[in-house]
C-alpha positions as CSV (number, residue, x, y, z in Angstrom):
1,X,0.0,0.0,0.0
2,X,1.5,2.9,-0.6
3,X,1.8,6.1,1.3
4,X,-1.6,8.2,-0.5
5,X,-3.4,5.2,-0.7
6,X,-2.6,4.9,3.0
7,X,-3.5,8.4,3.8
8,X,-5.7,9.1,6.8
9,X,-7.4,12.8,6.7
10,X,-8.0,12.8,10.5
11,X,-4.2,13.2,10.9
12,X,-4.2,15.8,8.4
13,X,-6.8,18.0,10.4
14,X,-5.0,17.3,13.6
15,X,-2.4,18.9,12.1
16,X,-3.4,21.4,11.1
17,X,-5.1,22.4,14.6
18,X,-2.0,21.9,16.3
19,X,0.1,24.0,13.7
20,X,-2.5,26.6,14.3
21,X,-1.8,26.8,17.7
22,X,1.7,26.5,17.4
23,X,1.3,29.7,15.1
24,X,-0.9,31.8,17.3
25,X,1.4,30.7,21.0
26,X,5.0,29.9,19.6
27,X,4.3,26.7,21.8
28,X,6.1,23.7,20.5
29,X,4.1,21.4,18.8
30,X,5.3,18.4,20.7
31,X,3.4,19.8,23.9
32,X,0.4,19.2,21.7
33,X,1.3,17.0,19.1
34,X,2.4,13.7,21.0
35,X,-0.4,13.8,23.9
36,X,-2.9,14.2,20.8
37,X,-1.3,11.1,19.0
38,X,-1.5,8.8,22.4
39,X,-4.7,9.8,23.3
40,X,-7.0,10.3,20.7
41,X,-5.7,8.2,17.8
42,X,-3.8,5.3,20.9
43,X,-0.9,5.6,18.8
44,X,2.1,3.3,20.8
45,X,4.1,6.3,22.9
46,X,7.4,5.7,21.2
47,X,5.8,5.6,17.9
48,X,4.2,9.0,18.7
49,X,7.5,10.2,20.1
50,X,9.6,9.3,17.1
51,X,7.5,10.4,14.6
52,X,6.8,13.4,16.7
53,X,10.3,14.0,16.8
54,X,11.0,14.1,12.8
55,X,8.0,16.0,12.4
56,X,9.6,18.7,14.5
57,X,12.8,18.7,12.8
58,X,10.9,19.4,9.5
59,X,8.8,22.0,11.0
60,X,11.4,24.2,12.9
61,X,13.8,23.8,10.2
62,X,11.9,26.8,8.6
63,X,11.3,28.4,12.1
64,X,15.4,28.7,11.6
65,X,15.9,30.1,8.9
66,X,13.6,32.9,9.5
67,X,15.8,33.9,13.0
68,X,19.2,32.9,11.3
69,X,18.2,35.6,8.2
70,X,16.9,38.0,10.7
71,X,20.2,37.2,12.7
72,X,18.2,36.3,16.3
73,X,20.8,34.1,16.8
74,X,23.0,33.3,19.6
75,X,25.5,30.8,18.4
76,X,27.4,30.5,21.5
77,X,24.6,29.2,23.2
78,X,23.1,26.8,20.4
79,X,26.8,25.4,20.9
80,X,26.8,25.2,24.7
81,X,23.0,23.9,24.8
82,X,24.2,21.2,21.9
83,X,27.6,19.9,23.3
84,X,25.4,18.8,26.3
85,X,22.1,17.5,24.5
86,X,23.6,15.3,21.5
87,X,25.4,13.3,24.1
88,X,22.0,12.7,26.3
89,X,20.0,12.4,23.3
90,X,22.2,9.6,21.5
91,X,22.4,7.9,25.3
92,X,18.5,8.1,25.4
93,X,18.2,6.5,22.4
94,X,20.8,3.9,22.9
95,X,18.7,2.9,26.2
96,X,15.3,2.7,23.8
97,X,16.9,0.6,21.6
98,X,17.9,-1.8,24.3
99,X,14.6,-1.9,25.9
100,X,11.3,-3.8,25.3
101,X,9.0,-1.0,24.3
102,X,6.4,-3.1,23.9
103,X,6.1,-3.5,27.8
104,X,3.6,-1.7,29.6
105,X,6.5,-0.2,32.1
106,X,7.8,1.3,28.9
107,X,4.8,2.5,27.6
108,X,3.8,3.8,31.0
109,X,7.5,5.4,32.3
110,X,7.0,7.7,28.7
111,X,3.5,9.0,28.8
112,X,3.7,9.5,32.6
113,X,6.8,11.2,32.2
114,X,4.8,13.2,29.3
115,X,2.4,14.0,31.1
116,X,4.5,16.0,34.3
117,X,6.1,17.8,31.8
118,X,2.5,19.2,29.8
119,X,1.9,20.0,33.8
120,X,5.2,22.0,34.0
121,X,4.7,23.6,30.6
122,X,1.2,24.9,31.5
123,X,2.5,26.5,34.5
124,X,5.2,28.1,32.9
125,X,2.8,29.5,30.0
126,X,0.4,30.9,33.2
127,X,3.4,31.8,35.7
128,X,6.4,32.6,33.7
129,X,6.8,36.2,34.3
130,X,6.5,35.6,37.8
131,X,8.4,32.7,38.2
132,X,11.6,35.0,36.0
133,X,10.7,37.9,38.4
134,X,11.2,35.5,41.4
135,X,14.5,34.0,40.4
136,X,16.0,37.4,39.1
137,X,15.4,39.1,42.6
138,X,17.1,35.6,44.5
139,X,19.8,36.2,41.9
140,X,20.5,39.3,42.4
141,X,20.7,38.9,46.4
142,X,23.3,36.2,45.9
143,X,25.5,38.4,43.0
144,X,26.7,37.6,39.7
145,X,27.3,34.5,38.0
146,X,30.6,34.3,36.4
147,X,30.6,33.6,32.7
148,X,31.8,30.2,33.8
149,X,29.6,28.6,35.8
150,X,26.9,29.8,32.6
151,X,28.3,28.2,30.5
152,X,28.8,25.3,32.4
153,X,24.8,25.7,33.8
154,X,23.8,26.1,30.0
155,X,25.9,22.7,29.3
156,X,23.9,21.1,32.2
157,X,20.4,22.2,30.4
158,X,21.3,20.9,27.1
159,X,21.9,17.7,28.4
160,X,18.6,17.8,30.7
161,X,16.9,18.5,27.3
162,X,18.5,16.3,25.3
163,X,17.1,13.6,27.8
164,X,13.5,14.8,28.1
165,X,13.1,15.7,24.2
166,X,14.1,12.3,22.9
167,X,11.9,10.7,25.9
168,X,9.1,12.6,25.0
169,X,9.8,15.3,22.6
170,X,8.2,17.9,24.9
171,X,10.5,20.3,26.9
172,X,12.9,21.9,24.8
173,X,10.0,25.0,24.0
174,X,8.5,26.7,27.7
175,X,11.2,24.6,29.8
176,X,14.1,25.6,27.7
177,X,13.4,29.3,26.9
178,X,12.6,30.1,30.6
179,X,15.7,28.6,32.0
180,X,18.0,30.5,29.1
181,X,16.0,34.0,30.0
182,X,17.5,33.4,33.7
183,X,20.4,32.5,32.5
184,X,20.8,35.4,29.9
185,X,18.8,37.9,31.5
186,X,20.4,40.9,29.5
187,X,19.9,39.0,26.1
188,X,16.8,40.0,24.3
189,X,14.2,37.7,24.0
190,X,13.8,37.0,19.9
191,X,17.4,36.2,20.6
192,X,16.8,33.8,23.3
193,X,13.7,32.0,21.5
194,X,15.6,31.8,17.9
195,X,18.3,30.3,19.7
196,X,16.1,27.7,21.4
197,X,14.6,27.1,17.9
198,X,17.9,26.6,16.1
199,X,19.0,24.0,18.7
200,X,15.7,22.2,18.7
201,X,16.8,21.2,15.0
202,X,19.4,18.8,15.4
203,X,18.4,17.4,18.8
204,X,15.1,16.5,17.1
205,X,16.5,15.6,13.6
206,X,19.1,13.3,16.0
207,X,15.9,11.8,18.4
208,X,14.0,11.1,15.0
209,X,16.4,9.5,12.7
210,X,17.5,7.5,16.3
211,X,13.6,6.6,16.4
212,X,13.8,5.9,12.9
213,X,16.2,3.1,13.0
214,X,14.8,1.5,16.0
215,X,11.5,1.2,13.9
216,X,9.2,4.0,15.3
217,X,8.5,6.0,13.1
218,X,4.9,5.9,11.2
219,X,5.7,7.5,7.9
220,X,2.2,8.0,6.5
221,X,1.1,9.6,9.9
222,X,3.8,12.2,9.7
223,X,3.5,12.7,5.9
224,X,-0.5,13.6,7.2
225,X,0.3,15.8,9.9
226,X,2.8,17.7,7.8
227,X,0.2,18.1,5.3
228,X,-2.1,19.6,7.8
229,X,0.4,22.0,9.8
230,X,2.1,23.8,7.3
231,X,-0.9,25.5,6.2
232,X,-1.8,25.5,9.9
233,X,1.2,27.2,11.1
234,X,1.0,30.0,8.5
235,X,-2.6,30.4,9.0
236,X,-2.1,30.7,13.2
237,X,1.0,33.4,12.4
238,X,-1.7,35.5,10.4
239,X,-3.9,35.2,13.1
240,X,-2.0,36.0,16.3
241,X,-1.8,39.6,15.5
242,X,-5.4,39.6,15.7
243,X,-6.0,37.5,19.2
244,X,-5.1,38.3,23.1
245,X,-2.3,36.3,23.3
246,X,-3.2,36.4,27.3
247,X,-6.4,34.4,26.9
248,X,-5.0,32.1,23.9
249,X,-2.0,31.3,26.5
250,X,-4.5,30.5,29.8
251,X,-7.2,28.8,27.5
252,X,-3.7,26.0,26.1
253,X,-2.3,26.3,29.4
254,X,-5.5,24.8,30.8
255,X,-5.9,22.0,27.9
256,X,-2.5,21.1,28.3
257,X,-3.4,20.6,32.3
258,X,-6.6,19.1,31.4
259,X,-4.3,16.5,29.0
260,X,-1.8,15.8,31.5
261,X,-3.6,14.4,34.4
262,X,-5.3,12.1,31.6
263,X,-2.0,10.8,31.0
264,X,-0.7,10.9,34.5
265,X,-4.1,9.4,36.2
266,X,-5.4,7.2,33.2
């Protein structure tokens, strides 16, 4: 059978409502995308976390090229954040190969693991702010940080990254970018977010092509939810002009709360 004849719409539409939103929040699609995958079409979680994985490679791949042109780039940090989360990733998926993901302690270790980190991603799209304003003031009562011990801290997140992205492919969006802005906090945000984005590429072009040769992928479900969240991703950039970006945040924060304790309490 081949891949059109194969085609299945409902992926498609998926897609492109998850593209939509990732248009209108900047939220990574993997906060939506693999939860979505499990849940409403019971797709196996390392199936949905593989193909999740190349799906995001393909999709932030243009993401990058719009900051690199616009030069929202900081390549010293894509470095640091990479020379710690290739190492975990290729050690994650080593471990995956070597398991039995067919077992329900497999299946059950992912999407539980999934779901705390839609729980930490929904606070951080409510609380953010707060949660910046509250580390900034404990920084500054402790002093700087030399430019060491941040590049050595920004090492550490890679590699925390590396671990929860090719375990779930959720974490490297809100987790990432709020842990840089502490960080960085004199680096301006586009910078800060391109960066993030840029990184994201070859940690999720690594998990996927990992996935990929351990058999996880499902190539006619990613070849349907690209179809879908192209056109979904350009349409949602159109539209976020035109939206409170407050409300859109709360109303996906919530979802994304609403969807992890289904994962974490099945």
């Amino acid at each position: 059978m081949s891949l059109i004849d194969s085609f299945q719409p409902l992926y498609s539409f998926s897609g492109f409502f998850v593209g939509m939103l990732v248009g209108i929040t900047g939220v990574g699609g993997g906060s939506l995308m693999t939860p979505l995958l499990v849940l409403l079409f019971g797709v196996h979680p390392a199936t949905a976390v593989g193909t999740d994985l190349l799906y995001a490679a393909i999709t932030k791949t243009a993401g990058t090229a719009v900051h690199g042109m616009h030069g929202r780039v900081n390549w010293r940090v894509v470095g640091l954040l990479a020379s710690g989360s290739v190492p975990a990733a290729l050690a994650m998926l080593w471990i995956m190969a070597g398991v039995n993901r067919e077992s329900p302690a497999v299946a059950h270790t992912i999407t539980l693991s999934l779901g705390c980190l839609l729980l930490l991603t929904a606070l951080m799209l409510i609380f953010r702010g707060q949660i910046l304003e509250a580390i900034r003031k404990w920084r500054g009562e402790r002093g700087t940080i030399s430019p060491r011990s941040i590049a050595m801290l920004t090492i550490i997140l890679g590699l925390v990254l590396g671990i929860l992205v090719t375990m779930t492919s959720v974490g490297a969006g809100a987790l990432g970018v709020t842990v840089l802005l502490v960080l960085y906090p004199q680096t301006d945000v586009r910078e800060i977010v391109g960066s993030d984005i840029v990184h994201a590429v070859p940690l999720t072009l690594i998990g996927g092509m990992g996935y990929w040769l351990i058999g996880e992928i499902n190539w006619t479900m990613l070849f349907a939810l690209l179809v879908g969240s192209i056109p979904g991703i350009v349409a949602g950039s159109l539209l976020a002009p035109r939206l409170h970006e407050r409300s859109v945040r709360i109303i996906l924060a919530v979802t994304l709360a609403i969807v992890a304790w289904k994962l974490i309490f099945p």
